[in-house]
LUMZAKOL-7837 format. One record per residue (C-alpha): x, y, z. Coordinates in nm, 2 decimals, always signed. Example, Ala and Ser with C-alpha at 12.3 -4.5 7.8 and 13.67 -1.06 7.14 Angstrom:
// residues 2
SITE      xx      yy      zz
SITE   +1.23   -0.45   +0.78
SITE   +1.37   -0.11   +0.71
END
This chain:
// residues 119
SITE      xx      yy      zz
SITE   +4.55  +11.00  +13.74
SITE   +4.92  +11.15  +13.70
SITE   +4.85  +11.23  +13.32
SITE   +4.52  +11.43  +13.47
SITE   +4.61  +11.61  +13.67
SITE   +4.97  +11.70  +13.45
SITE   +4.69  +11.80  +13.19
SITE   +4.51  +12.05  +13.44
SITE   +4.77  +12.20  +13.54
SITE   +4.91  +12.28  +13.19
SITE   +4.55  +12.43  +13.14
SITE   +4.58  +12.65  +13.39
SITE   +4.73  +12.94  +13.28
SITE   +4.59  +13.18  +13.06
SITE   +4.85  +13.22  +12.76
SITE   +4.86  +12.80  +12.77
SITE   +4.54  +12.87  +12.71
SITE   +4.53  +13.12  +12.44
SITE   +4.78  +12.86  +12.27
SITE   +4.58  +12.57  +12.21
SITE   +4.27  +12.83  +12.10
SITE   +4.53  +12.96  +11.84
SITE   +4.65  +12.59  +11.75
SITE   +4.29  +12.47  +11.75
SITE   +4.21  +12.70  +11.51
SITE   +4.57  +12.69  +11.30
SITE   +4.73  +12.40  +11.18
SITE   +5.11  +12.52  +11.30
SITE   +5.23  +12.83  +11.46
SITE   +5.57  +12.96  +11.54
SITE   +5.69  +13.05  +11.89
SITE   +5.76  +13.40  +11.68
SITE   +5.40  +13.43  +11.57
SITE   +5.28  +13.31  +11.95
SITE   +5.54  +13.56  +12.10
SITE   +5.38  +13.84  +11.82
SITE   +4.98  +13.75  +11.92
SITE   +5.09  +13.74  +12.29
SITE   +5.33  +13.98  +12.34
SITE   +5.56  +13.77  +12.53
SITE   +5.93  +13.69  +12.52
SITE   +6.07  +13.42  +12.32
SITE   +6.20  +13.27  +12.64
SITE   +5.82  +13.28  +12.81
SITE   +5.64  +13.15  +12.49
SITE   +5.89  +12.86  +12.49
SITE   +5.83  +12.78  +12.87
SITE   +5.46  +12.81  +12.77
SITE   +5.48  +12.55  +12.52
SITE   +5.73  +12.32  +12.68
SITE   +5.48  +12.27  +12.97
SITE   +5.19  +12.19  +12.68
SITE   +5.44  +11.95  +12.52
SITE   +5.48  +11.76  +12.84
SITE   +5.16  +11.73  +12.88
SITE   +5.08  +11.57  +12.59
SITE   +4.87  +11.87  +12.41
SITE   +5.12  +11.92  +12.11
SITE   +5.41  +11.84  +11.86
SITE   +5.66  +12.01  +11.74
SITE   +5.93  +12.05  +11.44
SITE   +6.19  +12.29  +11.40
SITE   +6.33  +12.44  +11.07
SITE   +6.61  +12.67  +11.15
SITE   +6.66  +12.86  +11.46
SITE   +6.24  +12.84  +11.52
SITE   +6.04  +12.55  +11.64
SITE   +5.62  +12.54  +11.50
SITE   +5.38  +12.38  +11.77
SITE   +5.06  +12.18  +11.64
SITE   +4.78  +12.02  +11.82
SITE   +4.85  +11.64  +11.89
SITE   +4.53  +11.45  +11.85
SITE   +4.44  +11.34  +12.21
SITE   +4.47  +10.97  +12.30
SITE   +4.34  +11.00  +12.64
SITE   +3.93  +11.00  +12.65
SITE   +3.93  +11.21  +12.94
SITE   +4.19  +11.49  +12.71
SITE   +3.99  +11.48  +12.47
SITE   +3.65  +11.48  +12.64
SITE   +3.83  +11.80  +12.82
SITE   +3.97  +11.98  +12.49
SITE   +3.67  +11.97  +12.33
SITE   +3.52  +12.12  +12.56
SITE   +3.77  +12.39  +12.56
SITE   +3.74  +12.41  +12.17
SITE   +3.34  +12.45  +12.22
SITE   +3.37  +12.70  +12.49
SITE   +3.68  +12.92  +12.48
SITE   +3.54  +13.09  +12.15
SITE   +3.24  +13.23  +12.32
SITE   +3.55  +13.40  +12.57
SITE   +3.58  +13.78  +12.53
SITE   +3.92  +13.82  +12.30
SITE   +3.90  +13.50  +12.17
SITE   +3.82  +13.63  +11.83
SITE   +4.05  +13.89  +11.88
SITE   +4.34  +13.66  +11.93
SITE   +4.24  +13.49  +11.60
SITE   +4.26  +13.81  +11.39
SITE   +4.62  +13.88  +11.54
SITE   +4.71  +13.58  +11.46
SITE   +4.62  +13.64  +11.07
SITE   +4.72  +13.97  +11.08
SITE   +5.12  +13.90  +11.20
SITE   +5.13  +13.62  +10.92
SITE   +5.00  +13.86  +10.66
SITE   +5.25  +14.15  +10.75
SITE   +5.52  +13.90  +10.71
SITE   +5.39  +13.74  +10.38
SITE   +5.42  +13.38  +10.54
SITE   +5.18  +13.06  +10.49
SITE   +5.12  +12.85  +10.83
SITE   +5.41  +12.63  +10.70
SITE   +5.68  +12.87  +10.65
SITE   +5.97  +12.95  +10.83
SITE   +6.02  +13.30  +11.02
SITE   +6.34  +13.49  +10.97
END
């Protein structure tokens, strides 16, 4: 029940949320690109995705100063009953699509690949 309701709670908030639509739909992503997409601090977007990695919802690497976040495959039958659901029904959300174009749009403008490293 702990890992449950640690997974709820990391779901409920809505740039958490706009995370894993952005990781469900990218292989890796950079706090820099997240902070970009969601016009948040570097500080916020880490906090974000600190509370997703303790939940169990992703992985992460660093390569220089950055860390990039991926989906972690969910172990849990109720997670993964739960995200995809989420994966079904946060792209019929209003923005959702939105989010995914500012996504390609701040790799483009910096000439990156998913796996490359932000300076």
């Amino acid at each position: 029940m702990k890992a449950t309701a640690l997974l709820l709670k990391a779901l409920g908030d809505e740039a958490r949320l706009s995370m894993l639509w952005l990781l469900m739909h990218q292989a890796e992503v950079c706090v820099c690109d997240f902070m970009e997409v969601l016009g948040c601090t570097q500080s916020k977007a880490s906090r974000h995705l600190r509370t997703l990695f303790h939940a169990g919802l992703v992985s992460h690497r660093r390569a220089g100063r950055w860390s990039h976040y991926s989906l972690k495959p969910a172990r849990d039958p109720v997670a993964a009953t739960i995200l995809a659901a989420l994966r079904d029904g946060l792209g019929t959300r209003r923005g959702a699509g939105r989010l995914l174009g500012r996504l390609t749009a701040a790799k483009a403008g910096k000439g990156r690949t998913s796996s490359s490293r932000c300076d």
